[in-house]
C-alpha positions as CSV (number, residue, x, y, z in Angstrom):
1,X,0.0,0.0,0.0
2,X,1.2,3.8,-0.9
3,X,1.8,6.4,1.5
4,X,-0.7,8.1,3.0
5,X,-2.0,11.3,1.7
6,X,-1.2,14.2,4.0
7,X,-3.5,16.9,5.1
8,X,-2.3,19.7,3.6
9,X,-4.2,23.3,2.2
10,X,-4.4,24.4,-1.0
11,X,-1.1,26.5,-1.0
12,X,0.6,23.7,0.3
13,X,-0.5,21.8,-2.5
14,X,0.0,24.5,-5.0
15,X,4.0,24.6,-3.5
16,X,4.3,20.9,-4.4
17,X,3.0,21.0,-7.4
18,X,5.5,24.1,-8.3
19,X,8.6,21.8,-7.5
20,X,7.3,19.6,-10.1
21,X,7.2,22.2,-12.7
22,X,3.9,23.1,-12.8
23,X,3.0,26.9,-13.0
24,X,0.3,29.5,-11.6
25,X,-1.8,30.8,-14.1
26,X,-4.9,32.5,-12.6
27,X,-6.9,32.1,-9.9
28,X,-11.2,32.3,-10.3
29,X,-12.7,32.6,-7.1
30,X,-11.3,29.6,-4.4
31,X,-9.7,27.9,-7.3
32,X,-6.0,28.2,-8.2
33,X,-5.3,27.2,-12.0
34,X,-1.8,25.9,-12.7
35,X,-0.6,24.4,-15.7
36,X,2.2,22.2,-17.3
37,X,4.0,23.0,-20.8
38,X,4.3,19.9,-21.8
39,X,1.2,18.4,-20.1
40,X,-2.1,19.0,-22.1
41,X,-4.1,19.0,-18.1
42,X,-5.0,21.9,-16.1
43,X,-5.2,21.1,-12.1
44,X,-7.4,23.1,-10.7
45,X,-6.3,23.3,-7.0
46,X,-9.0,24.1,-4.5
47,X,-7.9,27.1,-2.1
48,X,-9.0,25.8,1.4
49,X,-7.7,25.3,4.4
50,X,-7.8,21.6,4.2
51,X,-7.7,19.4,0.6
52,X,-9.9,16.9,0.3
53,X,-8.4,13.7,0.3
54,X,-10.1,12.9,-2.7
55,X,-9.4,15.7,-4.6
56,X,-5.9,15.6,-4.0
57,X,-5.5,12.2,-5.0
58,X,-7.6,13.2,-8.3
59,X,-5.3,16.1,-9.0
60,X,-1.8,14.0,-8.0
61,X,-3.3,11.2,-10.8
62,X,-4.1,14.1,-13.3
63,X,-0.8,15.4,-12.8
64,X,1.0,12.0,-13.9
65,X,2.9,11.4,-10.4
66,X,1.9,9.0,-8.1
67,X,1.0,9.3,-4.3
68,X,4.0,8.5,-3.3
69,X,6.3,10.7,-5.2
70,X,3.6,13.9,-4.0
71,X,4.6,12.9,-0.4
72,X,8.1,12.7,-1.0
73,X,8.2,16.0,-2.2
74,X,6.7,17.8,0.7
């Protein structure tokens, strides 16, 4: 079995996914858009105090990487 998924907030969240190249776009309303040049995804990162474990795992899957290497990077 993977790691566990962390409780982390949306900035968090947004941090990790900056180390893994992806970039801020915009932000509409509690949503922070980043995108990937190569990657033809948008994750659209909930800004809340706490990620849904759900969603987080839906956004690490859309973003190619797996639990595991999400955690690591934190």
């Amino acid at each position: 079995m993977g790691s566990a998924l962390p409780v982390l907030s949306g900035r968090e969240v947004v941090r990790i996914f900056e180390s893994f190249g992806w970039d801020v776009v915009r932000q509409t309303g509690s949503h922070i858009i980043m995108v990937k040049d190569d990657e033809p995804v948008t994750l659209s990162v909930p800004d809340h105090r706490e990620v849904a474990k759900g969603t987080l795992r839906s956004l690490i899957r859309s973003a190619g990487l797996t639990v595991d290497e999400f955690v690591a990077a934190k």
